[in-house]
C-alpha positions in Angstrom: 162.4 77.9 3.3 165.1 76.8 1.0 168.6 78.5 1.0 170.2 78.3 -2.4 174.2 77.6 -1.4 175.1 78.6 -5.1 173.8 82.1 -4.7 175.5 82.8 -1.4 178.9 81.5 -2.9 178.6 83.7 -6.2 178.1 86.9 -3.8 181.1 86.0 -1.6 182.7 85.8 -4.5 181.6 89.5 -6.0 182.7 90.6 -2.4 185.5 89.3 -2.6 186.5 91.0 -6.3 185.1 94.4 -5.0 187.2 94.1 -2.0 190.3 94.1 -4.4 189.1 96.8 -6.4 189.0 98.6 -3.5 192.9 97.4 -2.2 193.9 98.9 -5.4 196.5 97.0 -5.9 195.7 95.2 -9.0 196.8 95.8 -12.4 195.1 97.1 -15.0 195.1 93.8 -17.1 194.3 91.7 -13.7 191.4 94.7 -12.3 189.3 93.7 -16.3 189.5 89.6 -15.5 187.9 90.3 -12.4 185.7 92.9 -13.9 184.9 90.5 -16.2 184.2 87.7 -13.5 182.0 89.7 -11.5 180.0 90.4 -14.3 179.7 86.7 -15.2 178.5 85.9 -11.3 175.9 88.5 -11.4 173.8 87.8 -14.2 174.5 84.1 -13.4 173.0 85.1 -9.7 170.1 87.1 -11.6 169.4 84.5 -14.0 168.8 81.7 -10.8 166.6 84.5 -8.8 164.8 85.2 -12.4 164.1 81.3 -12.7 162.7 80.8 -8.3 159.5 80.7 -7.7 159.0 84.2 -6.7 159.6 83.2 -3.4 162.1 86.0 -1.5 164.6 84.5 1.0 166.9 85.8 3.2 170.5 84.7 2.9 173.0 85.3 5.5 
């Protein structure tokens, strides 16, 4: 079974945004790039799982 490296890296990357969101210690300005960001990694992580072969796989 194939792991895709590019998925795993986008979610440590959400992680790592909500893991500041929950420091609270960004600005206002700094807490909508990251918003922003997340939201780009998500649907780019949807858009890959949308476009597999229906095959689920465990990442870890």
């Amino acid at each position: 079974m194939a792991k895709d490296p590019d998925i795993k890296r986008r979610m440590d990357r959400v992680e790592e945004i909500i893991d500041q969101f929950d420091a609270d210690e960004e600005s206002l300005e700094d807490g909508r790039e990251f918003y922003d960001e997340g939201q780009e990694l998500l649907a780019e992580i949807r858009e890959r799982l949308q476009d597999g072969d229906g095959e689920v796989i465990e990442i870890e």
